[in-house]
N, C-alpha and C positions, 0 to 999 in steps of 0.2 A: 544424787548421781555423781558418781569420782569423773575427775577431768579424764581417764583414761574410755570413757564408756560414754561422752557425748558424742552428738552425731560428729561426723568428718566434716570439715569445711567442703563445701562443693565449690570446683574451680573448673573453668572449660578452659583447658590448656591447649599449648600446640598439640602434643600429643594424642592429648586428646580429640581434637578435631580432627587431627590427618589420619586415625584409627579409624572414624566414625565417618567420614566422609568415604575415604577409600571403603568402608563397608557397604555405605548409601549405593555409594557409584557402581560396586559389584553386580547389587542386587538388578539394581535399576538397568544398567546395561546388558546383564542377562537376558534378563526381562525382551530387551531389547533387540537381539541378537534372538533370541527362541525361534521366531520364523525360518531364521536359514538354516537350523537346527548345531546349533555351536552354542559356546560360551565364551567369553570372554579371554579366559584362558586359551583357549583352543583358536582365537583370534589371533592371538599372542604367536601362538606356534607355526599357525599359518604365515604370518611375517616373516619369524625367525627364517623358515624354509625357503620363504621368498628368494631370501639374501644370498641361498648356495645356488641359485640356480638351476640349471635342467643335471647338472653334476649330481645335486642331491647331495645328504649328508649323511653319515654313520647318524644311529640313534646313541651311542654314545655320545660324540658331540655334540649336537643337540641337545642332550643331557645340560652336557657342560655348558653350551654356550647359553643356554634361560636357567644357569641355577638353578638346577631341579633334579629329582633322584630319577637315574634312568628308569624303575618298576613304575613310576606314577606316571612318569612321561608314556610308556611303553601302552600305558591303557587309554588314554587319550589319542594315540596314534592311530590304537586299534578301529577307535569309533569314528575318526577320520577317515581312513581308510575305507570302513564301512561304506560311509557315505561319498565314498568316490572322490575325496578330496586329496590325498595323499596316496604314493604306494611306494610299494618297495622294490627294488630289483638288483641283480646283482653288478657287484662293483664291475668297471672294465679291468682294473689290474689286478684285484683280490677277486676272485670269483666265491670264496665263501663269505664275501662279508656284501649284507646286503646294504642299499644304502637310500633315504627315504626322500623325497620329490614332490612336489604339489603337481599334479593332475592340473587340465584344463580348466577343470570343475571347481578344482581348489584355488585359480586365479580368479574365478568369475565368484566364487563365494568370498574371498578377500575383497575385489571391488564391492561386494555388494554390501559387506561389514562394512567395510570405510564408511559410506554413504550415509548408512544409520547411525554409526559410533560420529560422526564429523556432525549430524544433523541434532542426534544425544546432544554433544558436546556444545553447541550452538546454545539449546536451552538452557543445557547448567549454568554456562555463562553470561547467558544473556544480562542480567544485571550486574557486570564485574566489568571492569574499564580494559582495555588490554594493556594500561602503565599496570595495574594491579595483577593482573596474570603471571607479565613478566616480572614482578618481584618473588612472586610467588613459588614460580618454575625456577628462580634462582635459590630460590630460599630453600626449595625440596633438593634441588641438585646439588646443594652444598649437606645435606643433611643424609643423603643417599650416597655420597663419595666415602662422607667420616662412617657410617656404619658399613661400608665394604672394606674400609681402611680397620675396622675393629675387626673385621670377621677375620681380614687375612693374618692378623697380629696374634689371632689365637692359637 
């Protein structure tokens, strides 16, 4: 067998772990979140909305502000809405531009996320120290600054 056709050395690297955990933690939180009928994502969105208040936001900015393309955003919205979480209505200054808002429903399904994402999170960590946490969250926040600092440099 030529050196070029042995196996690859196997190495569990940073990358590798923060791939493969962020994939665990996906799943599992899902998982997690299925009863209020969301996902994680859609968790995510729910927050963002939180932040503009009863004002509400263009779905263009919201776009912008979770880094994500308005069409994917826009079908996420739709099955929020559905389910009584978000709606839309029209601006007070722009009357054609509509603008989207958490519903009552959409504050009481974010408390009710928190609750189980904070009790999740509880178990993940349960054997991690919080000096270990906080290196951790440093360690990602310095590695989540330099690839926003790549993206904009492109």
């Amino acid at each position: 067998m030529s050196d070029t056709r042995k196996p690859y050395p196997l190495r569990i690297s940073l990358g590798f772990l923060v791939h493969d955990v962020a994939r665990l933690r996906r799943t599992r939180l899902d998982a997690e979140l299925r009863p209020l009928g969301i996902t994680r994502a859609q968790r995510w969105m729910l927050i963002q909305l939180s932040q503009f208040g009863d004002a509400g936001v263009t779905q263009a900015q919201l776009a912008q502000a979770m880094h994500v393309g308005p069409v994917s955003l826009g079908e996420k919205l739709l099955l929020l809405e559905q389910l009584g979480y978000v709606s839309r209505v029209r601006g007070d200054v722009d009357r054609r531009q509509k603008r989207v808002r958490l519903t009552d429903e959409g504050y009481a399904a974010l408390q009710q996320s928190t609750k189980r994402t904070n009790r999740f999170n509880r178990a993940v960590l349960k054997d991690v120290s919080p000096e270990d946490v906080a290196v951790a969250e440093h360690v990602l926040k310095a590695m989540r600054l330099q690839l926003l600092d790549m993206e904009t440099d492109e």
